[in-house]
C-alpha angles and dihedrals in degrees: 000000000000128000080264094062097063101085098050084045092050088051081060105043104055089048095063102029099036099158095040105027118161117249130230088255099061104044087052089056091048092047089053096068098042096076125077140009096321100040113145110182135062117204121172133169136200131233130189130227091282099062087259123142107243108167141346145186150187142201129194125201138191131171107329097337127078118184125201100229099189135355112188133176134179119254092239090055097047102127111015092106100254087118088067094049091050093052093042089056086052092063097043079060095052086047086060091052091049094222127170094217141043110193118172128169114233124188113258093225096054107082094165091072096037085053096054083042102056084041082065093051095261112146129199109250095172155309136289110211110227099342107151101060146216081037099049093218115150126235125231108228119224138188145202124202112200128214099268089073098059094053101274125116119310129269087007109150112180129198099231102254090226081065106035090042096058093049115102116212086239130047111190089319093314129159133199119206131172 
């Protein structure tokens, strides 16, 4: 995601979070730590075949624990499997960062989304009260423990093969770009 990119990512997002849409602000503020050797945040965003904007998401990260911040994807694009190529390029970012953890917030009432976390290995750990305002609606916490956990090499966070594997390169002509 570029500084051009905002306003096409604003039209979208406030589509699909129009309660607790992000503001400018804060997307710029995301995008300036993303550049340069301590960047510290990947953001990315799809396009289709039109040039048209049709999803994006970002991932910050500090110490051992990244978290996603927002993963979004157009209505006419639900389903196609671009959700799981943005998500996919959030963890090869954690993998550069070389962090231990994952965490994200998902609103309890999105099961869709649950659903294509937990295929990726991600497990509810607990509940925010309240977190998404105006609307009051909770978030369901979720981590991912990433192989080093488990004894394997530090800082390795793997994509779970069942999830990259059924990923074509390519999702109804669309392109990620960071």
């Amino acid at each position: 995601m570029r500084w051009w990119d905002i306003d096409p990512v604003l039209e979208l997002e406030r589509d699909l979070f129009p309660e607790d849409a992000w503001s400018r602000g804060m997307f710029w503020s995301e995008l300036a730590h993303s550049r340069g050797p301590e960047a510290t945040r990947r953001y990315v965003v799809a396009e289709d075949g039109d040039g048209r904007l049709v999803g994006y998401a970002g991932l910050a990260a500090s110490g051992d624990l990244a978290d996603v911040q927002t993963i979004a994807v157009a209505r006419d694009h639900q389903g196609t499997g671009l959700g799981r190529r943005l998500l996919t390029e959030l963890l090869r970012a954690a993998t550069a960062f070389e962090v231990a953890e994952v965490m994200l917030e998902c609103r309890i009432d999105n099961t869709r989304a649950q659903k294509l976390y937990e295929r990726f290995g991600f497990e509810a750990i607990g509940f925010r009260r309240g977190y998404y305002q105006p609307g009051n609606v909770d978030a369901l916490v979720m981590r991912l423990t990433t192989a080093s956990d488990s004894g394997s090499a530090a800082g390795s966070t793997s994509v779970p093969t069942s999830a990259s594997t059924s990923v074509p390169n390519s999702v109804q002509g669309t392109e990620i770009h960071g």
